[in-house]
Steps between C-alpha positions, in 0.01 A plus 500: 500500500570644814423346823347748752264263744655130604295322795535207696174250472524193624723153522352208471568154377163419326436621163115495610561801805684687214310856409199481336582803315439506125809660410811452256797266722839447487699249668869482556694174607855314469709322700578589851775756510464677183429813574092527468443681847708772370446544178120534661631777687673662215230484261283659794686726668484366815792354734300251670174401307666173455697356724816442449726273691822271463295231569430332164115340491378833738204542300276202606154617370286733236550821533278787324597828435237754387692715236357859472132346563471281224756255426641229745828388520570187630821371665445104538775277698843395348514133321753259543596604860666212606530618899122402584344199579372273238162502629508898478686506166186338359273721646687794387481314126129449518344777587790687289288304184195545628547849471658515136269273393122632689584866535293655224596875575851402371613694234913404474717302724888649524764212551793625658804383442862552593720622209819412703479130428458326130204346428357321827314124446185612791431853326506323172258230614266720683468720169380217387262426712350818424502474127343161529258690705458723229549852795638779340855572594772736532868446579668763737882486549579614811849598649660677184694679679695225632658421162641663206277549194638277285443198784118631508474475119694152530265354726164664345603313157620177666115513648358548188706201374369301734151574434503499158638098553227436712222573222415862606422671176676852628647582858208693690570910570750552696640817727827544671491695782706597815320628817838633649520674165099574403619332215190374292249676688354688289470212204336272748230760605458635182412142349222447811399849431462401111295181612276635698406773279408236247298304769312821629419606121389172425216463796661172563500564844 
């Protein structure tokens, strides 16, 4: 899939003000600093549709993306950001939920996840989370290019270890990409293209 049209919508923290559009949605989140904002922009071919900053926890809210007219992408706030209040860590945590667990235009969440550190407990736990929630998941490694290949392999099967201990059946799909690099790029999009083919085929929508 190519990307031709990527739009700004709106931020909000309230799943209800999200669009009412009936279309396919994809939503992308991690922990602060891993890379999301531009590995939006890399998938998108824009410099600045996310905002990136040094700043971990910079993305604070719900952000839609309209993806050549009819798909949304979704960049939602960091977890585990330790740097905030408590009071605003749990409102970044509940309406974080709400949305994973009301949005019904939500096709595939994408957990990002840094592949230059072993197997981390809060990405582990919030995978979790969403397999207890039964929301279909991808993994995306992010950062390849910051280690050799045979460290990315290393950590992708010490991941899978870990799963597989904690009574996951199979590690979910999983991409490794680099936005310095465009590394992964295609994969990713190809996959969402693959999806939404099946959903627009299907009516489901």
């Amino acid at each position: 899939m190519k990307i031709n049209t990527a739009e700004f919508i709106i931020s909000n923290s309230e799943v209800d003000k999200c669009p009412k559009e009936m279309i396919p949605e994809y939503a992308f989140i991690g922990r602060s600093n891993v890379g999301k904002s531009s590995l939006i922009n890399m998938l998108t071919n824009h410099k600045n549709l996310a905002k990136t900053s040094g700043r971990p926890g910079k993305t604070q809210l719900i952000n839609h993306f309209k993806i050549n007219s009819n798909w949304f992408l979704v960049d939602l706030p960091g977890y585990g950001y330790a740097k905030v209040s408590k009071k605003t860590k749990s409102v970044f945590q509940q309406f974080i939920t709400d949305y994973f667990e009301k949005r019904e235009q939500l096709v595939c969440a994408f957990v990002l996840i840094d592949i230059r550190h072993e197997a981390q407990k809060i990405d582990l736990e919030f995978m979790e989370y969403m397999g207890d929630s039964e929301i279909p998941f991808c993994i995306i490694f992010t950062k390849a290019d910051k280690i050799s290949k045979g460290k990315v392999e290393q950590h992708i099967a010490a991941y899978k270890k870990q799963m597989l201990q904690n009574n996951w059946a199979e590690m979910p799909p999983h991409f490794v990409t680099s936005a310095t690099e465009q590394t992964g790029k295609d994969a990713l999009l190809d996959y969402i293209d693959e999806l939404n083919q099946g959903i627009f085929s299907s009516d489901e929508f």
